[in-house]
C-alpha positions in Angstrom: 207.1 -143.0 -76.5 210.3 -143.2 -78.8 208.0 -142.2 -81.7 206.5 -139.0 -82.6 204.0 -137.6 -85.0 205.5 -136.8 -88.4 208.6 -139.0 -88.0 210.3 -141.6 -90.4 210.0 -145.0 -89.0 210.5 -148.3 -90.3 209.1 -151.7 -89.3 211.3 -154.2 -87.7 208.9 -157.2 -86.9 205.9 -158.3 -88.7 204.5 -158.9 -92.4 205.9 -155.7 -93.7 209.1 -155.8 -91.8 211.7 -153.4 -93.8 209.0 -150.8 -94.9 209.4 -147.0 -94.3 206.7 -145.0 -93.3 205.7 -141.8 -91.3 203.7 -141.7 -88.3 200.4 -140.2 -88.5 198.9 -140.9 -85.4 200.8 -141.7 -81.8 198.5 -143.6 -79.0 200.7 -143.6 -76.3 197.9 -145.2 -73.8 197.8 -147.9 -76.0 201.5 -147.7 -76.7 200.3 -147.8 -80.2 201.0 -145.9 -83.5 199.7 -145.5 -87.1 202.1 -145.5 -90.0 201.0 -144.0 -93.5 200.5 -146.8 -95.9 201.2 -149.7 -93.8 199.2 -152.6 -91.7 196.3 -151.5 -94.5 193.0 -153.0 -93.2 189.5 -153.6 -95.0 186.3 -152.2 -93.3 183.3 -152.9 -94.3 180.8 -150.5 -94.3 177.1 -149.4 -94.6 175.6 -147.0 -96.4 174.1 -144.3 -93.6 172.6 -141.2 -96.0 171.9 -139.3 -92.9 175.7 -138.0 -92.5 176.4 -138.9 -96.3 178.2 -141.7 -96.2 178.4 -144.5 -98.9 179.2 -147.9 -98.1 181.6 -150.1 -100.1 185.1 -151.4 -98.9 187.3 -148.7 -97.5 191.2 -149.5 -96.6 192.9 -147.6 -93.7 195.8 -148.1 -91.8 196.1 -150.0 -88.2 197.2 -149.2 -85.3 201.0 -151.2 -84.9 202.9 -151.9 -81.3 205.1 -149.2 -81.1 208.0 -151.5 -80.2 207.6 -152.8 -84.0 209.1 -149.7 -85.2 212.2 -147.7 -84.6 213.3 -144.6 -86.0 215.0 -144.2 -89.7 218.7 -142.6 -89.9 218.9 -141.1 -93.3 222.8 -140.7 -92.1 222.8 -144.8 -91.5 220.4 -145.4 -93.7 218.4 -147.9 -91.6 216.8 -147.9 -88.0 218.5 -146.9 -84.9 217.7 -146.9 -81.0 217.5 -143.7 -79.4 218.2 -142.4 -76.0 216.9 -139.2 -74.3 220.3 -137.2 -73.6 220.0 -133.6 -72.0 220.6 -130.1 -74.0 221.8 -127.5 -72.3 221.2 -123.6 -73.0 224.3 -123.5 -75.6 222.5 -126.6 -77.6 226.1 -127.8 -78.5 225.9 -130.1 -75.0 224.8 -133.3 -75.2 224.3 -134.9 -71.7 223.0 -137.3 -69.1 220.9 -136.0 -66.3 223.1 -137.3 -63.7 226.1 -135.5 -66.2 223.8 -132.2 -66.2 223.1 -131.6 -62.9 226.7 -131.9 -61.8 228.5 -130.0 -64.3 226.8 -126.8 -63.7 227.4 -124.8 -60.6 223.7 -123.1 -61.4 222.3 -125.0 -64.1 221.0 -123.3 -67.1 218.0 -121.8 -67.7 216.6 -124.1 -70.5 217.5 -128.1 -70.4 216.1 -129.7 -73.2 215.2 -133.4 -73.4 216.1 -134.2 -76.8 216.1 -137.9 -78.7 220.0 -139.2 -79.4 221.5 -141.8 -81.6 224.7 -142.8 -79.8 225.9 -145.2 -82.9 225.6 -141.2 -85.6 225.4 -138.8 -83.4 222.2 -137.6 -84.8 219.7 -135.4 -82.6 215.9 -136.4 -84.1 214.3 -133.3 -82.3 
């Protein structure tokens, strides 16, 4: 997933297309995620005293296709594409795989996978 938990994202495709929101819930079998306050939906539901619930309307969010979103740049001020690029143990390097295997004669201890805008240059992890 390009998404996860806790990040800003805004919607690019359906009713509320151009709203911000943060990512509560990430369903990657589903390729699925819940945003705070949008794709509100109206349940209907029963009274059931035996675990204290009262019935009525409630609103809650929906799950949305996770290729509806993309990741907010507060730098850019709008949604960018990411790419996975490859940290190595001085965190200053960012890098392909192919590009991190071949410039190390022993490769570092630690390569991170970290989540790269190539139009800022802004690491979201």
């Amino acid at each position: 997933m390009h998404v996860k938990t806790g990040d800003l994202v805004m919607l690019i495709a359906g009713k509320e297309r151009g709203m911000k929101g943060k990512v509560l819930k990430v369903l990657p079998r589903e390729n699925r995620v819940i945003v705070e306050g949008r794709n509100l939906i109206k349940r209907h539901t029963k009274p059931n005293s035996l675990i204290g619930r009262e019935g009525g309307i409630i609103e809650r969010e929906a799950p949305i296709h996770a290729s509806n979103v993309l990741l907010y740049s507060e730098k850019l001020q709008g949604p960018v594409r990411t790419q996975k690029r490859y940290v190595g143990a001085e965190g200053a390097l960012f890098l392909t795989w192919a590009e991190a295997n071949a410039s190390y004669a022993t490769p570092p201890s630690r390569i991170r996978k970290v989540r790269f805008c190539a139009k800022s240059g802004e690491k979201f992890d």
